[in-house]
C-alpha positions as CSV (number, residue, x, y, z in Angstrom):
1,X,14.8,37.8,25.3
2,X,14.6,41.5,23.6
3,X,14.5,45.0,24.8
4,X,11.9,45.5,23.0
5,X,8.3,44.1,21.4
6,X,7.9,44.3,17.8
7,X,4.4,44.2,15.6
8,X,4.0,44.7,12.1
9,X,0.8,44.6,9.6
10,X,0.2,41.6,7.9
11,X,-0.4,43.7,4.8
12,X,2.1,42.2,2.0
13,X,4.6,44.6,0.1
14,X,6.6,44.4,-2.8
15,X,9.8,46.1,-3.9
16,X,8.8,47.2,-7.3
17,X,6.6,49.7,-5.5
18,X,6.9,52.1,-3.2
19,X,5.1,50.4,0.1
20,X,6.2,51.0,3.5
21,X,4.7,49.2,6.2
22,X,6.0,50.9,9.7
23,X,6.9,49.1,12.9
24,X,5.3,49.6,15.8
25,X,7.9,48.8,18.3
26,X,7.3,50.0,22.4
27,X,9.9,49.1,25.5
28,X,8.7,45.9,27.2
29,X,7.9,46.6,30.2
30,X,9.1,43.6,32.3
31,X,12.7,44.1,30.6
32,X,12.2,47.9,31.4
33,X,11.7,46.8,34.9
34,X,14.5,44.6,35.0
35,X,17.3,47.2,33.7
36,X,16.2,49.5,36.3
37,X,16.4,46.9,39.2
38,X,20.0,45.5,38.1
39,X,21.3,49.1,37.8
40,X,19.8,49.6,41.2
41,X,21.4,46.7,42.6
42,X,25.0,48.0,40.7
43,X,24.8,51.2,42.8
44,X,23.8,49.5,46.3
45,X,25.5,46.1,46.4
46,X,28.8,44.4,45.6
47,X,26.8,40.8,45.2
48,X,25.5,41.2,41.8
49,X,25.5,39.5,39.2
50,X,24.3,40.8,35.5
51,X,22.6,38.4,32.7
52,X,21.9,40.5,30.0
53,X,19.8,40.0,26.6
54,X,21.9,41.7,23.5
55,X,19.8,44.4,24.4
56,X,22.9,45.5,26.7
57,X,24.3,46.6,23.5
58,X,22.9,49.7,23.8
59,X,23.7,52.7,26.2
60,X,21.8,53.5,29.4
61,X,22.9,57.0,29.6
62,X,25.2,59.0,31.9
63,X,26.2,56.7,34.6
64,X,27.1,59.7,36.4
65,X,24.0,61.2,35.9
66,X,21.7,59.2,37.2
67,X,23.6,58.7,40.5
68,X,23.9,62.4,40.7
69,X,20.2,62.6,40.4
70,X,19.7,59.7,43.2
71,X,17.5,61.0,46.3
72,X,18.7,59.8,49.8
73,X,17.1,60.2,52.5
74,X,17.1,59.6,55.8
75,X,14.3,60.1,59.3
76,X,14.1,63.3,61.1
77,X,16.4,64.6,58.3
78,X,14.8,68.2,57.1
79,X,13.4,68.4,53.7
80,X,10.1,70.4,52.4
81,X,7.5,68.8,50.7
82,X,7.9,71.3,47.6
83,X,11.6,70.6,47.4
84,X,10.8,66.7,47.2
85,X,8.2,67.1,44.6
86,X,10.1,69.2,42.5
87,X,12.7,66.4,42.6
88,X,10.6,63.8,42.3
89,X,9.7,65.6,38.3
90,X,13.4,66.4,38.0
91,X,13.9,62.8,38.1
92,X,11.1,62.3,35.3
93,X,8.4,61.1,37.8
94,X,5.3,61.8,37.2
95,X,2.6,63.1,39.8
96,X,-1.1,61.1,39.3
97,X,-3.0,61.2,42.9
98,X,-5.1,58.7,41.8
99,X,-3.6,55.6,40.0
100,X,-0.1,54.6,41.2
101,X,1.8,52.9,38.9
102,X,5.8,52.6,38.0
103,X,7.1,56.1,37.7
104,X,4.4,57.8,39.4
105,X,3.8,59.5,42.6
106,X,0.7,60.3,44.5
107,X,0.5,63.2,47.0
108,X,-2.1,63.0,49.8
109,X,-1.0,66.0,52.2
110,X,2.2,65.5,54.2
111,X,2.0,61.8,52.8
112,X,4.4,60.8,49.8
113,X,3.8,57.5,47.8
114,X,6.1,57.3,45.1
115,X,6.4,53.7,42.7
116,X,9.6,53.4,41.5
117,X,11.2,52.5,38.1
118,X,11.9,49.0,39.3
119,X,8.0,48.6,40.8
120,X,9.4,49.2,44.4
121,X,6.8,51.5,46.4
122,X,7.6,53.8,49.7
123,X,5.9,56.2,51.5
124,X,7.3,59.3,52.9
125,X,5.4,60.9,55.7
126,X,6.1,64.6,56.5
127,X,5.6,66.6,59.3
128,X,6.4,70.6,58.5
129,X,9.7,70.1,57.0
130,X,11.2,67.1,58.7
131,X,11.0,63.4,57.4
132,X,8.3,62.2,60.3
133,X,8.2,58.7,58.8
134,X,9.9,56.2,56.0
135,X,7.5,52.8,55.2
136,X,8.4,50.3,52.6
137,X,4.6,49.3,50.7
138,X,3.7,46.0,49.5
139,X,3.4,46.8,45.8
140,X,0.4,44.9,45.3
141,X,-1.8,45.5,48.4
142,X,0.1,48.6,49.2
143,X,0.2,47.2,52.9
144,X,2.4,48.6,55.3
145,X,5.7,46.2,55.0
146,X,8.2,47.8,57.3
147,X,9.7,51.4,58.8
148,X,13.1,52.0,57.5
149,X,15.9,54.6,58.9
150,X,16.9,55.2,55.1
151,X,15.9,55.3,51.3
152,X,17.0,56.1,48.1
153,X,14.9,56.7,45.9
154,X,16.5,55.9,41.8
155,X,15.5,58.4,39.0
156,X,12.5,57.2,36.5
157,X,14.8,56.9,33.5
158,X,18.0,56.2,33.1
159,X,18.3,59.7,30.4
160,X,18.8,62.4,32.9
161,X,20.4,65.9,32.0
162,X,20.2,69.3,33.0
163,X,18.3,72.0,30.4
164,X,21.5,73.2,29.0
165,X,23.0,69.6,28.4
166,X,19.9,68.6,26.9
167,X,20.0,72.0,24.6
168,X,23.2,70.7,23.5
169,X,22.1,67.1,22.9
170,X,19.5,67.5,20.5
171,X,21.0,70.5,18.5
172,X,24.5,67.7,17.8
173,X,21.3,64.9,16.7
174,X,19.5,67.6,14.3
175,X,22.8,68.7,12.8
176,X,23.8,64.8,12.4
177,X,19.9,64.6,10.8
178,X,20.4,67.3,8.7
179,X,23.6,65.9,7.2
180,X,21.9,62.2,6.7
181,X,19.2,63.5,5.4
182,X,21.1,64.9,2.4
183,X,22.6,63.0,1.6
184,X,19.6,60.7,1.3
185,X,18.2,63.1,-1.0
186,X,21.7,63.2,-2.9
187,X,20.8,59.6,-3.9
188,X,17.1,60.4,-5.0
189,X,16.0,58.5,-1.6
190,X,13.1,61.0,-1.0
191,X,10.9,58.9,0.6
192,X,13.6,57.3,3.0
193,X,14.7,60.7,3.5
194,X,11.3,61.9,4.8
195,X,10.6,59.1,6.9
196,X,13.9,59.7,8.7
197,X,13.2,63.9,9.0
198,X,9.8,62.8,10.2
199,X,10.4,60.2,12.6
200,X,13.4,62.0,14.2
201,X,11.5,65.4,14.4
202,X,8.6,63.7,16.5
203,X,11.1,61.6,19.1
204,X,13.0,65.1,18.9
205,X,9.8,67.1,20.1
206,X,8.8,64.2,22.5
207,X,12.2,64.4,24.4
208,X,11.9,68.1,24.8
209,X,8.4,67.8,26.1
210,X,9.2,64.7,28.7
211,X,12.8,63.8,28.5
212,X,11.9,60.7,27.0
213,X,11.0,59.0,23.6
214,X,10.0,55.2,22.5
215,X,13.6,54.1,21.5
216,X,15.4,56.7,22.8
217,X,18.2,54.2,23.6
218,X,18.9,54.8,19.5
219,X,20.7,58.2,20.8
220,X,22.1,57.0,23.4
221,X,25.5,57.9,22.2
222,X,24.4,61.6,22.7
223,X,23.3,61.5,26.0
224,X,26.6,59.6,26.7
225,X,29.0,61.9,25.1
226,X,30.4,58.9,23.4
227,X,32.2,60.2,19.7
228,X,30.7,58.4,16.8
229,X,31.7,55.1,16.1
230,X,32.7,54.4,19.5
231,X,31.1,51.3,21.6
232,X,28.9,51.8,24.3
């Protein structure tokens, strides 16, 4: 099983010219799904057991992170609805009041529905500033299932960091693409050295605009802090 879903053109190439024929590669979704349901299950239970594709080779980000950025909460606790929503993007969900899907949430007054990474959905019923009401949803029918004393909801990607972090992040991958790309150009690569400067400056731009980029597991030893060459 991969990580990931690969296409490529059926247009033939040949290495006596200069023809390069890009990948089009995007996260499966049902693996997606699955990462963020066994990390879930790593934070909340002692009874788990991992089987993992060699996709596990790469990083999921801070582990620290992500619980840090974990929202519990609890009935008749006090929390305002702007505080929640403002957590709800600080954990890279997304706010769309009229299709719910994973990583989205749906306002509708005092009423919360939020679809987590892992296709779980609850609802979260205010009244003034207090938690009135916590309701698991069917995530099909989106049926009440049951009221629940507690919930935690997970973040909507496992690469969470603060603004200056993230500052810090991408400036150490541009200086690292700075010094691979001269060194491409040192060897009269200048194609491969502007595919590289090209690709890296759009996932670069994407992650400062949402936090997130197709294949942004390739940096993971950034948002990690890991030093190079080590494993993750």
């Amino acid at each position: 099983m991969s990580a990931t879903t690969t296409t490529t053109s059926r247009k033939p190439t040949s290495p006596q010219i200069d023809l390069y024929i890009e990948k089009d590669a995007s996260i499966n979704e049902e693996i997606d799904r699955l990462r963020h349901r066994a990390t879930q299950a790593l934070l909340t239970r002692r009874d788990v057991l991992i089987v993992a594709s060699v996709s596990c080779i790469y990083g999921l980000g801070s582990p620290e992170e992500y619980r840090a950025n974990v929202i519990d909460l609890e009935l008749g606790e006090a929390m305002g609805r702007r505080d929640l929503l403002e957590r709800l993007v600080k954990m890279r969900y997304t706010r769309n009041d009229m299709e719910l899907k994973r990583g989205r949430f749906r306002v509708r007054g005092g009423m919360i529905d939020v679809m987590g990474a892992g296709e779980s959905v609850h609802r979260i019923r205010l009244e003034g500033d207090r938690i009135a009401a916590l309701t698991e949803l069917d995530p099909v029918t989106r049926e009440e299932r049951r009221e629940l004393q507690r919930l935690s909801i997970f973040p909507a990607t496992h690469f969470l960091t603060v603004d200056e972090e993230l500052r810090t992040i991408l400036a150490a991958i541009e200086r690292e693409t700075e010094e691979r790309v001269a060194e491409l150009k040192a060897q009269e690569k200048i194609v491969e050295a502007q595919r590289l400067q090209g690709r890296t400056d759009y996932d670069l731009e994407m992650i400062r605009e949402t936090g997130y980029c197709a294949g942004i597991e390739n940096y993971s030893r950034y948002f990690s802090g890991r030093p190079a060459g080590e494993p993750p």
